[in-house]
LUMTI-852303 format. One record per atom (N, C-alpha, C, O, CB): x, y negated, z negated. Coordinates in steps of 0.02 Angstrom, whole numbers, padded with zeros to 5 digits, always signed. Glycine has a CB too. Layout:
% LUMTI-852303
XYZ...
This chain:
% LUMTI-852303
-03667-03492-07115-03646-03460-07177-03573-03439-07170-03554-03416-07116-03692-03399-07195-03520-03449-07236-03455-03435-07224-03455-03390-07258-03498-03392-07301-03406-03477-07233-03408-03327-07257-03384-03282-07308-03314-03261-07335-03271-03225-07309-03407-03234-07293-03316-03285-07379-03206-03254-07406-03230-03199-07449-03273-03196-07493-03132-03329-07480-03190-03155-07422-03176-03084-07446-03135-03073-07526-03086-03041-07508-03125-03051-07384-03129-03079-07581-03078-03085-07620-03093-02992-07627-03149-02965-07628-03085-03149-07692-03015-02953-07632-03003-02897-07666-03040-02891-07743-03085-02854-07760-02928-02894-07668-02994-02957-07794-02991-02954-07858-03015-03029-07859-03018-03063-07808-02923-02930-07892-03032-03052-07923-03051-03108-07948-03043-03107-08016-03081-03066-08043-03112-03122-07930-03008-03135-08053-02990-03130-08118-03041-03209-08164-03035-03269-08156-02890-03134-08116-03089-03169-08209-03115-03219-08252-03065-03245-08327-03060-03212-08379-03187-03185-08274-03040-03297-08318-02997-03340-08352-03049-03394-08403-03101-03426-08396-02948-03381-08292-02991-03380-08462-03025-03460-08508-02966-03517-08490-02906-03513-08475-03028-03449-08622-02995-03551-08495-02944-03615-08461-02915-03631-08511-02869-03671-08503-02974-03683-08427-02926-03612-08566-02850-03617-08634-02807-03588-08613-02755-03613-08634-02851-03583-08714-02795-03537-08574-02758-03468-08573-02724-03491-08509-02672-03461-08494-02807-03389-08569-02750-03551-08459-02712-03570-08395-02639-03577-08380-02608-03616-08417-02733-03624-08380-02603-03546-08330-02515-03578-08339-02546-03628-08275-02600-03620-08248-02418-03507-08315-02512-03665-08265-02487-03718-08208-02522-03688-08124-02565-03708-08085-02383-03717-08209-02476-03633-08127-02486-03603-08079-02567-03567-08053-02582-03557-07994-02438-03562-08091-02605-03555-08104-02646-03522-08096-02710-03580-08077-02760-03562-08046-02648-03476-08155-02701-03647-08097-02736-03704-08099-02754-03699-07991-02801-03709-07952-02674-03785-08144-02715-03687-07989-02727-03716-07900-02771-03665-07872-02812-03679-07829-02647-03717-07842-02763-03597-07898-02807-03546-07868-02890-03522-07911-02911-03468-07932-02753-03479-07865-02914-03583-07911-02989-03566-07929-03009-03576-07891-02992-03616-07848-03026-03588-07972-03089-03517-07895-03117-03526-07843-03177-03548-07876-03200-03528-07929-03117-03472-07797-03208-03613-07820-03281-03660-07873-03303-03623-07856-03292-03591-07804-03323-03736-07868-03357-03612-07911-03421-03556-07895-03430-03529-07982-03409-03481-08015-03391-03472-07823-03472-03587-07994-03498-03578-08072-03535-03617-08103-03514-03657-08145-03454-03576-08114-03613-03608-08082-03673-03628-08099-03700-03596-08183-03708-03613-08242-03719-03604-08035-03706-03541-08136-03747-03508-08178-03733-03482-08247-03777-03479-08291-03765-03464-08146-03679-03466-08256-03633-03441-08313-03571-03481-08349-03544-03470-08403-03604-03382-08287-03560-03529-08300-03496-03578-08306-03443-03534-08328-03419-03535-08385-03504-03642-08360-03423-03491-08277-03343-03430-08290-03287-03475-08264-03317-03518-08231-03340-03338-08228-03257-03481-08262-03186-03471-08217-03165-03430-08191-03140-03382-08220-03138-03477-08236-03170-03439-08106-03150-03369-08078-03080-03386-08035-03081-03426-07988-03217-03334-08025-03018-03349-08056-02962-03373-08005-02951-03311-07965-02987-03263-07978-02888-03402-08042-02894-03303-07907-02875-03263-07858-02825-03241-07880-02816-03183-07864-02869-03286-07801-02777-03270-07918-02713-03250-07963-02742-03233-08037-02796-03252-08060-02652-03319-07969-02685-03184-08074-02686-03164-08139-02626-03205-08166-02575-03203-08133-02681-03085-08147-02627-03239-08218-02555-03255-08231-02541-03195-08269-02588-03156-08280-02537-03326-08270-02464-03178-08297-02441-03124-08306-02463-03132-08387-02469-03186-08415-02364-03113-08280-02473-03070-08419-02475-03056-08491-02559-03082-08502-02578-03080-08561-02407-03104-08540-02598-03100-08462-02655-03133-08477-02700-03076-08472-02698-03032-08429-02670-03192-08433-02753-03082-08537-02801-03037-08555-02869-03070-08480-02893-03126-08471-02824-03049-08660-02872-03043-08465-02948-03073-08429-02962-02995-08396-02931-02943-08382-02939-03155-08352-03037-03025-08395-03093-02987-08359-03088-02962-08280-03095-03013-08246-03153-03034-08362-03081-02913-08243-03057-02932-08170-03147-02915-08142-03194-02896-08177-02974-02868-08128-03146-02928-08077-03194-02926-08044-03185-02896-07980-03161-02935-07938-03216-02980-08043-03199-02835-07958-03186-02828-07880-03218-02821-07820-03279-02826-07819-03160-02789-07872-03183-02808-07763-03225-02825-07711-03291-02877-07722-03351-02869-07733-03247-02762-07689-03256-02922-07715-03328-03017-07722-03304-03029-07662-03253-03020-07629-03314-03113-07797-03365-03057-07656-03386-03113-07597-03419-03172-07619-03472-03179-07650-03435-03084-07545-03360-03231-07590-03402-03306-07605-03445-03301-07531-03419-03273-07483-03339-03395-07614-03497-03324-07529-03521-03356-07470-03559-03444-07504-03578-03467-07557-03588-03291-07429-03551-03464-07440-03558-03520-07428-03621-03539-07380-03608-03527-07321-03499-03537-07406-03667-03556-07387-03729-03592-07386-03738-03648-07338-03707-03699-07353-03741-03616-07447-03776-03649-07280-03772-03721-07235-03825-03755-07274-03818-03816-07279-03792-03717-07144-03880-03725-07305-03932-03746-07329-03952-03725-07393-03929-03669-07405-03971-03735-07290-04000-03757-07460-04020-03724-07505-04069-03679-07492-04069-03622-07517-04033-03759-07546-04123-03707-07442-04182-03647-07423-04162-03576-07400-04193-03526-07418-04226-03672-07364-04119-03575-07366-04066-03495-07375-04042-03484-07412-04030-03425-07422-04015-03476-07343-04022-03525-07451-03963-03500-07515-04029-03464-07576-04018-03411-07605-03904-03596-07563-04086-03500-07583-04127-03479-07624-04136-03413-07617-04107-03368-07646-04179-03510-07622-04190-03408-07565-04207-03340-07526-04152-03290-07547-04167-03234-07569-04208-03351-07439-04069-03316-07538-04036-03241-07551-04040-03233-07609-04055-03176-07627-03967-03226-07534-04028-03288-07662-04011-03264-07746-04081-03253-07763-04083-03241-07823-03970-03327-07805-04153-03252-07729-04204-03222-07774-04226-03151-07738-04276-03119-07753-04271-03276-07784-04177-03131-07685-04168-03048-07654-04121-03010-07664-04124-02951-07646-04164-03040-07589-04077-03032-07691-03986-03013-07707-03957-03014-07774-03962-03062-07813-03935-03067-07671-03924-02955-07787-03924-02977-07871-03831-03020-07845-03797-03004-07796-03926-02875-07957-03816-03064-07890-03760-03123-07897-03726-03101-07942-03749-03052-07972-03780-03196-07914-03687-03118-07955-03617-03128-08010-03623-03205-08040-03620-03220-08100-03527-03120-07962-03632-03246-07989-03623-03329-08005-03660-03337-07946-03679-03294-07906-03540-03373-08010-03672-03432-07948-03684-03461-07911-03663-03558-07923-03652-03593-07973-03749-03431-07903-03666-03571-07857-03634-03654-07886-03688-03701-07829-03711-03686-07774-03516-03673-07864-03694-03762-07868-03756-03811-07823-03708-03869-07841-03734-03923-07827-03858-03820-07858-03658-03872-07861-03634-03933-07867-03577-03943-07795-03526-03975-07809-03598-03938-07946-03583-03925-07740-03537-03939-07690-03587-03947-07648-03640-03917-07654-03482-03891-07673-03574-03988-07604-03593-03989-07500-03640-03941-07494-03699-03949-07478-03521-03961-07434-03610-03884-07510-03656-03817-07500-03637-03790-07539-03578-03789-07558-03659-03774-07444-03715-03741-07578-03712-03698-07628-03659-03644-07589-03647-03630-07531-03790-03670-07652-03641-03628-07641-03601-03546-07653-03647-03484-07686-03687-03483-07733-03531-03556-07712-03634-03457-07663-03646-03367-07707-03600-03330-07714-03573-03323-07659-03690-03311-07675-03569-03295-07761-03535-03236-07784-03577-03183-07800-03622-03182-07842-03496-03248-07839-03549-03112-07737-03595-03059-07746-03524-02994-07732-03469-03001-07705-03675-03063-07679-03555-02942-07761-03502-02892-07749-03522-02883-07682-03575-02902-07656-03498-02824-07796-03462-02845-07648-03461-02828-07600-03435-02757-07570-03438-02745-07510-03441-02872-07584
C-alpha cells in the first residue's frame, strides 16, 4: 500500500482549467467523478479539501475491506491499482 499526504486538494470543474493546473490532477474519481488537483489556479472559485490521503492498493480484496470500514471522499478502479481518498 502507497500513501501521498496532500495538505490541500482543490475540487475543480474542468471548464474553469488554466494550462497549468491540467498537469497537477490527482486520478482518483470513481465514485463521484470530481476533479481533484494539488494547485488552485488563481481567482478560481473551487471547493478545497484538507488534510487527504490518496492511498494506493496492491490489491482489490484490500482495497474493498477498507472502503466498506472507512468512510472515503472518492475512490478510483480504473488504474493498476485502486486508489482511495480519505481525510487524514
Amino acid at each position: 500500500m502507497n500513501t501521498t499526504y496532500y495538505k490541500s486538494l482543490y475540487v475543480l470543474d474542468t471548464d474553469m482549467l488554466e494550462a497549468e493546473a491540467t498537469d497537477h490532477l490527482v486520478m482518483c474519481g470513481t465514485q463521484n467523478w470530481e476533479h481533484y488537483y494539488d494547485i488552485c489556479p488563481k481567482d478560481a472559485y473551487v471547493d478545497t479539501l484538507h488534510d487527504v490521503i490518496l492511498i494506493e492498493f496492491k490489491d482489490k480484496k484490500t482495497f474493498q475491506s477498507f472502503i466498506a470500514t472507512n468512510e472515503t471522499i472518492d475512490y478510483s478502479l480504473e488504474h493498476v491499482n485502486p486508489l482511495v481518498l480519505v481525510h487524514g
